[in-house]
C-alpha positions in Angstrom: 81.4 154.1 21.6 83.2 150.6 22.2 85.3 149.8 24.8 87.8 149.7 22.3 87.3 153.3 20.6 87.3 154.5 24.5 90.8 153.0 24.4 91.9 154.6 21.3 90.6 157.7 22.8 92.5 157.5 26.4 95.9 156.2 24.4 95.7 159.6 22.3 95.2 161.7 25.4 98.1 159.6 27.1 98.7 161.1 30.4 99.7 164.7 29.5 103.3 164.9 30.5 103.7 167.0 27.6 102.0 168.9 25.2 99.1 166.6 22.8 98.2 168.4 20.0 94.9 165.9 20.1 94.5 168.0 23.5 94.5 171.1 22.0 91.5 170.4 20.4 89.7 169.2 23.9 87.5 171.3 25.9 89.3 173.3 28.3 87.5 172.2 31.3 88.2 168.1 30.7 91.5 169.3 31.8 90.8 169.8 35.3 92.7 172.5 37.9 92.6 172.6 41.8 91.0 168.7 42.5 87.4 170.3 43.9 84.1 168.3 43.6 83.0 171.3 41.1 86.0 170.4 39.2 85.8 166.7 39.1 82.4 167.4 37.9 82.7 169.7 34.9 85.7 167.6 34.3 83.5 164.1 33.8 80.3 165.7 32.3 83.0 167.3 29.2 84.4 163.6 28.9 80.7 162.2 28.9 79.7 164.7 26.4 82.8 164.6 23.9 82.0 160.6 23.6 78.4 160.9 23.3 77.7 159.0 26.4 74.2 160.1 27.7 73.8 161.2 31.4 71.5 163.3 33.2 73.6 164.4 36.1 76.7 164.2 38.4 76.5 163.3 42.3 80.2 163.6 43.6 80.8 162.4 47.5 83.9 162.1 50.1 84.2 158.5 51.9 86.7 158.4 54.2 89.7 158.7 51.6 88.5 158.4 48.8 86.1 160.1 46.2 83.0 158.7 45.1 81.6 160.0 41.4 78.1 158.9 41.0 76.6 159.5 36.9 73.3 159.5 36.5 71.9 158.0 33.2 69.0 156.4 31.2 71.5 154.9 28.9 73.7 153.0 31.8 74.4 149.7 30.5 76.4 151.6 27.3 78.5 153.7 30.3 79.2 150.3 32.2 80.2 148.0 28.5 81.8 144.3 28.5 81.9 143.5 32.3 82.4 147.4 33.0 85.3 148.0 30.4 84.3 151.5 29.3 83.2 152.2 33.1 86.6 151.1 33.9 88.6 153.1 30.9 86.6 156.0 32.1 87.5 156.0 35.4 91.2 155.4 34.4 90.7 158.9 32.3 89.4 160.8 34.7 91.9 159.9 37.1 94.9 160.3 34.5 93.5 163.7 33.6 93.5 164.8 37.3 96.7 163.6 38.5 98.8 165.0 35.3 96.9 168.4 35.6 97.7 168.9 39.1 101.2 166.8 39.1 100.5 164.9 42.0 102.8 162.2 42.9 100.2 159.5 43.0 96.5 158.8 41.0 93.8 160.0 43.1 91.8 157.8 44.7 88.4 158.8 42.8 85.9 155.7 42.4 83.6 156.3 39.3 79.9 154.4 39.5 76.9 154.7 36.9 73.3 152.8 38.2 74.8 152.1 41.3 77.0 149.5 40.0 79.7 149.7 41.5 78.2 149.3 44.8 76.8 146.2 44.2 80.3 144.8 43.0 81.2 146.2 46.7 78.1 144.4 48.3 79.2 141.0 46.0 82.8 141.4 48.0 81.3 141.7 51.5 78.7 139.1 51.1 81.6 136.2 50.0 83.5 137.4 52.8 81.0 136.6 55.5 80.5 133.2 53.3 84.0 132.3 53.5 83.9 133.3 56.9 81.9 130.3 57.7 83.9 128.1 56.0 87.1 129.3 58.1 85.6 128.5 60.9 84.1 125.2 60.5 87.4 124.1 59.5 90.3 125.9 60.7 91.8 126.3 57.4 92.9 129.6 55.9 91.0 130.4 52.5 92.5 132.1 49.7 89.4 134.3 47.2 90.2 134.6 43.7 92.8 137.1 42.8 91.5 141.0 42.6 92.4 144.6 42.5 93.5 146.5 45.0 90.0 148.4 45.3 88.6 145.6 46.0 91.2 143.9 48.5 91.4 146.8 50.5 87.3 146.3 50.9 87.6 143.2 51.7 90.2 144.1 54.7 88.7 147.0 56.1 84.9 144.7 56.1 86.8 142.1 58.1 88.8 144.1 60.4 86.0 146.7 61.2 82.8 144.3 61.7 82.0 142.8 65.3 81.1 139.3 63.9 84.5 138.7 61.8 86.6 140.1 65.1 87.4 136.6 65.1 89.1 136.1 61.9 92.4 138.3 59.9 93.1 138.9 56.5 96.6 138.9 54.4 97.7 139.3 51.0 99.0 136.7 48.9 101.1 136.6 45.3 102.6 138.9 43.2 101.6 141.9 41.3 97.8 144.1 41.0 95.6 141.1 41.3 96.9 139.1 44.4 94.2 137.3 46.8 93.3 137.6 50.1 93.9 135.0 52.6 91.0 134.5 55.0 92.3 133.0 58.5 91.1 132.5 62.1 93.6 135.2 64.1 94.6 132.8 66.7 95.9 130.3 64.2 99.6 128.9 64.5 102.4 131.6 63.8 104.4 128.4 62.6 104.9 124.7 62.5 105.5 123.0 65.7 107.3 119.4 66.2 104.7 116.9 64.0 102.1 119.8 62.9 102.0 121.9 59.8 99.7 125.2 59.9 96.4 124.9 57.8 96.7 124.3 54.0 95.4 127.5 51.9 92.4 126.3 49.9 93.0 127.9 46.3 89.1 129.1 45.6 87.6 128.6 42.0 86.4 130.6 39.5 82.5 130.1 40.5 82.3 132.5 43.8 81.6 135.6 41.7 84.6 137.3 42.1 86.3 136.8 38.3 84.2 140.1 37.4 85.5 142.4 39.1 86.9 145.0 37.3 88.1 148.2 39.3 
């Protein structure tokens, strides 16, 4: 199925504030209860199966505060689509599906991955970070990354903030909206202009660092 038919799909489902007659005709257990691992599970193999995407198996794990759904499948690349468009309307599903079944206040925090490919967008995130790093340093200017998701800005804070070789340097967010950027800046940098001084330009970054693909 195309990203496009996945669309279709999700926009019929909507979010279930009310009754779908297209919902009716779902199986019950896409439509999950209580938010257990057993239930996330059942929950993503019926959505799997009802689009005739091929998988194998379901590994669901907790990190820290959020929920990691690993699909096993021979037929990844058709899970993942366009730059991980069905990955992504998929995880968007599941997550609607969830959070309108149990009427929670706010979309849990569930992280869906196929072929481990979500962990190397991750790795991609860190890895620039540590390069920027560099940069920072050498010059003493602040460096804005291209603009992402949230996902992937809070990555980007927690990797500075919680390893030993980056205790030097701080991180901020920048601009308006989902996809702001992160500002990458040594921590004892000027608060504010002084008589004569200005604090470090922010060097915009451009679209060759690898970060234009992300898509969670």
């Amino acid at each position: 199925m195309s990203f496009l038919g996945l669309f279709g799909f999700f926009g019929l489902i909507g979010l279930f504030s009310g009754p779908s007659p297209f919902a009716s005709r779902l199986h019950p257990a896409i439509l999950p209860l209580p938010m257990t691992d057993a239930t996330i599970q059942t929950a993503i193999q019926n959505l799997l199966k009802h689009l005739n995407l091929e998988f194998s198996g379901v590994t669901i794990t907790k990190e820290e505060d959020l929920t990691r759904v690993e699909i096993a499948s021979s037929d990844a690349s058709r899970i993942i689509g366009w730059h991980g468009e069905t990955l992504n309307a998929l995880q968007h599903l599941l997550k609607s599906l969830i959070r309108a079944a149990e009427k929670l206040e706010r979309t849990p925090f569930i992280v869906l991955d196929v072929d481990g490919y979500r962990r190397m967008q991750e790795d991609k995130v860190r890895t620039i970070a540590d390069q920027k790093a560099d940069f920072v340093r050498r010059t003493g200017s602040r460096l804005a990354l291209a603009p992402m998701s949230p996902y992937f800005r809070r990555i980007v804070h927690v990797y500075v903030a919680n390893k030993p070789e980056l205790q030097d340097l701080t991180t901020e967010s920048i601009g308006e909206g989902d996809y702001r950027q992160i500002v990458l800046k040594l921590k004892d940098e000027k608060k504010g202009p002084k008589s004569g001084e200005e604090l470090s330009p922010v060097i915009e970054q451009s679209k060759d660092d690898g970060l234009e693909n992300l898509d969670i």
